[in-house]
C-alpha positions as CSV (number, residue, x, y, z in Angstrom):
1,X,-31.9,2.1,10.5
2,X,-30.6,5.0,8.3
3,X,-32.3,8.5,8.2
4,X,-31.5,9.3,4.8
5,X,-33.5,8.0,2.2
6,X,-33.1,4.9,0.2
7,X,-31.3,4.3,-3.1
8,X,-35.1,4.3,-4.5
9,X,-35.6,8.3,-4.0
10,X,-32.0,9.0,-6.2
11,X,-33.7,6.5,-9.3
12,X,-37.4,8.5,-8.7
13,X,-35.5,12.0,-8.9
14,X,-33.0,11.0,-11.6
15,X,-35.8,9.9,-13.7
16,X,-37.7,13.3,-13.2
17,X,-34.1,14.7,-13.5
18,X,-33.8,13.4,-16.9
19,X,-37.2,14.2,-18.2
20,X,-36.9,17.8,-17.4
21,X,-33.5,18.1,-18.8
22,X,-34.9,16.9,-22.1
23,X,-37.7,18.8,-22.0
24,X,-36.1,22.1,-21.4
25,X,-33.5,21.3,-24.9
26,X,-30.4,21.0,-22.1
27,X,-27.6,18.6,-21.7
28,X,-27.3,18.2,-17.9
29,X,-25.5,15.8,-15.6
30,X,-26.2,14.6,-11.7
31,X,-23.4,14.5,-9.9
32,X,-24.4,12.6,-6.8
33,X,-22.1,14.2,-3.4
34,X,-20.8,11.5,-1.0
35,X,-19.0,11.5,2.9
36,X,-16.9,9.3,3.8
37,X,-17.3,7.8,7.3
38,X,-20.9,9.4,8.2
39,X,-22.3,8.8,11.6
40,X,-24.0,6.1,11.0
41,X,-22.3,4.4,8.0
42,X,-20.9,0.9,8.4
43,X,-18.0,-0.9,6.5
44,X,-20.8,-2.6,5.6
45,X,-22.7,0.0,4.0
46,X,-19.4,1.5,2.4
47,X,-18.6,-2.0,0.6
48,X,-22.8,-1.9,-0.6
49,X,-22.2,1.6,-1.7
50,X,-18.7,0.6,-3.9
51,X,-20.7,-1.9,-5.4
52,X,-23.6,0.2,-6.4
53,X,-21.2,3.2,-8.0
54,X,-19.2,0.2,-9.5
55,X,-22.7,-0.9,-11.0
56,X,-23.5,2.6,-12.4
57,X,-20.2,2.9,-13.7
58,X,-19.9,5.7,-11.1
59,X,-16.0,6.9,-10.4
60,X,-16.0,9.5,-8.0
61,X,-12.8,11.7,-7.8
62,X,-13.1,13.7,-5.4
63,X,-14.9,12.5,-1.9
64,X,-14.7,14.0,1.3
65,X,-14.6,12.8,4.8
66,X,-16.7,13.6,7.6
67,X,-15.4,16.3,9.7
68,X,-18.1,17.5,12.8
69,X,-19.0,20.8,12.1
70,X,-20.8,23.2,14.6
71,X,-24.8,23.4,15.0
72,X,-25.1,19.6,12.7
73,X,-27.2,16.8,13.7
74,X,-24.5,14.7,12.5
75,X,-21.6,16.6,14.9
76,X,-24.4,15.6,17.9
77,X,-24.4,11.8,16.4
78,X,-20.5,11.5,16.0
79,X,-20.1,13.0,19.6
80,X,-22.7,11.2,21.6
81,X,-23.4,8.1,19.5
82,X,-26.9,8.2,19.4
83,X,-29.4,9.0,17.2
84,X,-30.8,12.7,18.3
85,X,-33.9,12.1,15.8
86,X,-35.4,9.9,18.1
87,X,-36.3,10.2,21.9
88,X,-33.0,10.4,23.9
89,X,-31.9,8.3,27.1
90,X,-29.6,6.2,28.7
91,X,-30.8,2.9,26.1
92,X,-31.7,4.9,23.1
93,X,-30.5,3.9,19.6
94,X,-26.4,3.6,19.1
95,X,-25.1,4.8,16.2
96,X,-21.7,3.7,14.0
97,X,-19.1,6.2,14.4
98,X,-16.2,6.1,12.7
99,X,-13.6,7.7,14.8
100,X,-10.2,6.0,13.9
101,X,-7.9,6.9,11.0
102,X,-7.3,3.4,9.7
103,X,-11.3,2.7,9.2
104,X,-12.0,6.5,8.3
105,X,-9.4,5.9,5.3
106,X,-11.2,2.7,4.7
107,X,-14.1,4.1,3.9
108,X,-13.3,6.3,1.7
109,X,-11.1,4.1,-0.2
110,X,-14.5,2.2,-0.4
111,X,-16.3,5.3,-2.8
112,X,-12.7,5.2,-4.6
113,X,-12.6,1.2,-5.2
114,X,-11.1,1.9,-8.7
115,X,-7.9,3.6,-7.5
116,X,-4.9,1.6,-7.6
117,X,-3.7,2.7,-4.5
118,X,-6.6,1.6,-2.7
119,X,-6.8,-1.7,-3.6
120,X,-4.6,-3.4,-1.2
121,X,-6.5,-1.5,2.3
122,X,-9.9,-2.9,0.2
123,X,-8.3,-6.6,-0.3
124,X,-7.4,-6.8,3.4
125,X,-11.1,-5.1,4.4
126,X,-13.0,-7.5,2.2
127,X,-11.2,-10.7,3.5
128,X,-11.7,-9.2,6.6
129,X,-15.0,-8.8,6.3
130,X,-15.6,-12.4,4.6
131,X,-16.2,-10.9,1.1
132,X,-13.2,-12.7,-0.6
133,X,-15.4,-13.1,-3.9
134,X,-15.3,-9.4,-4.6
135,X,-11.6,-10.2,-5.2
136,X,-10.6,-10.7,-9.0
137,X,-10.6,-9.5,-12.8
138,X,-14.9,-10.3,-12.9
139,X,-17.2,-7.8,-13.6
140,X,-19.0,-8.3,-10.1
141,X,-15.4,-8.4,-8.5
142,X,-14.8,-4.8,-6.5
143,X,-11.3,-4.8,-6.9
144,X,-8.4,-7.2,-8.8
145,X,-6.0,-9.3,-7.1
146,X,-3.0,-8.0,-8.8
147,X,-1.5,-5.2,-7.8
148,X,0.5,-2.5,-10.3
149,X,3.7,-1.2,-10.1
150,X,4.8,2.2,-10.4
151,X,7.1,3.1,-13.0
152,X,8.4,6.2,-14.4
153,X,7.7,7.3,-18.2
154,X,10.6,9.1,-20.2
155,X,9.2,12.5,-19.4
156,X,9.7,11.4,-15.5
157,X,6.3,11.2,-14.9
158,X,4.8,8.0,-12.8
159,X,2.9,5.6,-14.3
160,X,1.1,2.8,-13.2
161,X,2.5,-0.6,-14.9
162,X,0.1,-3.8,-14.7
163,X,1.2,-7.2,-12.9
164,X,-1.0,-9.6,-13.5
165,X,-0.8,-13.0,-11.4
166,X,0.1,-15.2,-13.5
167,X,-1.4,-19.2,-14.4
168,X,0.6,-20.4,-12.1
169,X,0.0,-18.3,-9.5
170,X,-3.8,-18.4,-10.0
171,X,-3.9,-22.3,-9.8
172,X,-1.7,-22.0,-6.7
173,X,-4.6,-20.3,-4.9
């Protein structure tokens, strides 16, 4: 379905990765890049890819989202909606394009899972989506039920206060 490599190619070069690194005496660190809202990325493969960073204890900061730039294959795939790797007609392959800001901010809020302020776009998406079970304080949940609240800390900054459901609440479900 996808063009781009699996999962299996980043463990294969992170092992070689590692192994040179050592070799060479150095201390060095991948920093895997990731778009938001790719032609041809799903809310589906968004939530897969939340829960393979969460599993690598991988929280990325800074994430960009697609924007179709001239002369890319991916500007031909977000404008048409086809694959232009393969043979091109009327019937040829469709491809997800995310063109709406609502899902576009979904998806990135998807590589950002552990940010507060995403959390209630990602509790609507996953119910949504039928994925309920990611919701909670687990270690294979995405993101918590509870939502903070924003406070401000004697030097005026804002901080983020937690608000736990509480046994009540939680039985009540």
């Amino acid at each position: 379905k996808m063009m781009k490599p699996g999962v299996g190619t980043y463990y294969k070069f992170k092992q070689l990765f590692d192994r040179f690194s050592q070799a060479a005496g150095k201390e060095q660190y991948l920093i895997p890049y990731f778009i938001a809202a790719h032609p041809g990325t799903t809310d589906s493969d968004m939530l897969e890819l939340a829960l393979w960073l969460k599993r690598n204890d991988f929280r990325l900061d800074q994430v960009q989202t697609f924007l179709p730039t001239p002369l890319a294959i991916a500007t031909a795939m977000w404008h048409t909606g086809k694959n232009p790797l393969k043979r091109l007609s009327q019937t040829s392959e469709e491809v997800a394009v995310v063109r709406g800001g609502r899902q576009r901010k979904l998806q990135k809020a998807f590589l950002r899972y552990h940010d507060p302020k995403n959390w209630p776009l990602l509790r609507e998406a996953l119910k949504t989506m039928g994925r309920a079970d990611l919701i909670g304080s687990g270690r294979r949940h995405l993101v918590p039920a509870w939502q903070p609240t924003e406070t401000k800390t004697p030097t005026g900054k804002s901080a983020l206060m937690g608000r736990r459901p509480t046994a009540k609440a939680i039985r009540g479900r």
